[in-house]
C-alpha positions in Angstrom: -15.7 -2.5 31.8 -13.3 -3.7 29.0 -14.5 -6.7 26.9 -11.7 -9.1 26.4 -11.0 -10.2 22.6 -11.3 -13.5 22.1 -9.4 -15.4 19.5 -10.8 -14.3 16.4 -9.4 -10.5 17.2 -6.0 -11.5 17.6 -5.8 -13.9 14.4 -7.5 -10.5 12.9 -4.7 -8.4 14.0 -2.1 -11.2 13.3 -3.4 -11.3 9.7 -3.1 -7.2 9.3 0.4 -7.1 11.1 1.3 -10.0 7.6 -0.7 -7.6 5.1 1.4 -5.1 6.0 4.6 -6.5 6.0 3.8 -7.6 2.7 5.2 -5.6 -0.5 2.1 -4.7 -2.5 1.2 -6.2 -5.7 0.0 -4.0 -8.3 -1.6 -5.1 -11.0 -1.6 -4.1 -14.8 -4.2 -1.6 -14.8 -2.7 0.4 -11.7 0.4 0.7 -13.6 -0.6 1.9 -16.9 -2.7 4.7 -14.7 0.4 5.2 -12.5 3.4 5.5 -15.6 1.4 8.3 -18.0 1.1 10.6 -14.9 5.0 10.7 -14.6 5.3 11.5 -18.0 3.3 14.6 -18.2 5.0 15.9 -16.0 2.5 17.6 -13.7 3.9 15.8 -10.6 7.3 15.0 -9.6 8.8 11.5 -9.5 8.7 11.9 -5.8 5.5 13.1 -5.3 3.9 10.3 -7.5 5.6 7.8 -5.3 5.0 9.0 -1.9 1.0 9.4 -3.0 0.7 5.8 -4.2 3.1 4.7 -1.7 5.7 3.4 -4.0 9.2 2.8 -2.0 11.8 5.0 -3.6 14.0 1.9 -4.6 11.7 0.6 -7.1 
């Protein structure tokens, strides 16, 4: 039998469904690790953004 989810799994879902509307903030550190890889040159522009997840209009 299916347990019904009370109200704390659908504010959980409603929070998650906001998180990922949400742009991401990334902070200092991230970036500075981020910026030196494109650099070298050992990955593609594209590459680096579609691993971290960076949309291509930034």
């Amino acid at each position: 039998m299916r347990q019904k989810s009370g109200p704390r799994g659908t504010a959980e879902a409603h929070v998650k469904g906001i998180r990922r509307a949400m742009p991401r903030q990334r902070g200092a550190e991230e970036k500075i690790r981020i910026v030196p890889e494109g650099f070298r040159g050992d990955y593609s522009i594209a590459e680096l953004r579609r691993r971290e997840g960076i949309a291509e209009s930034l």
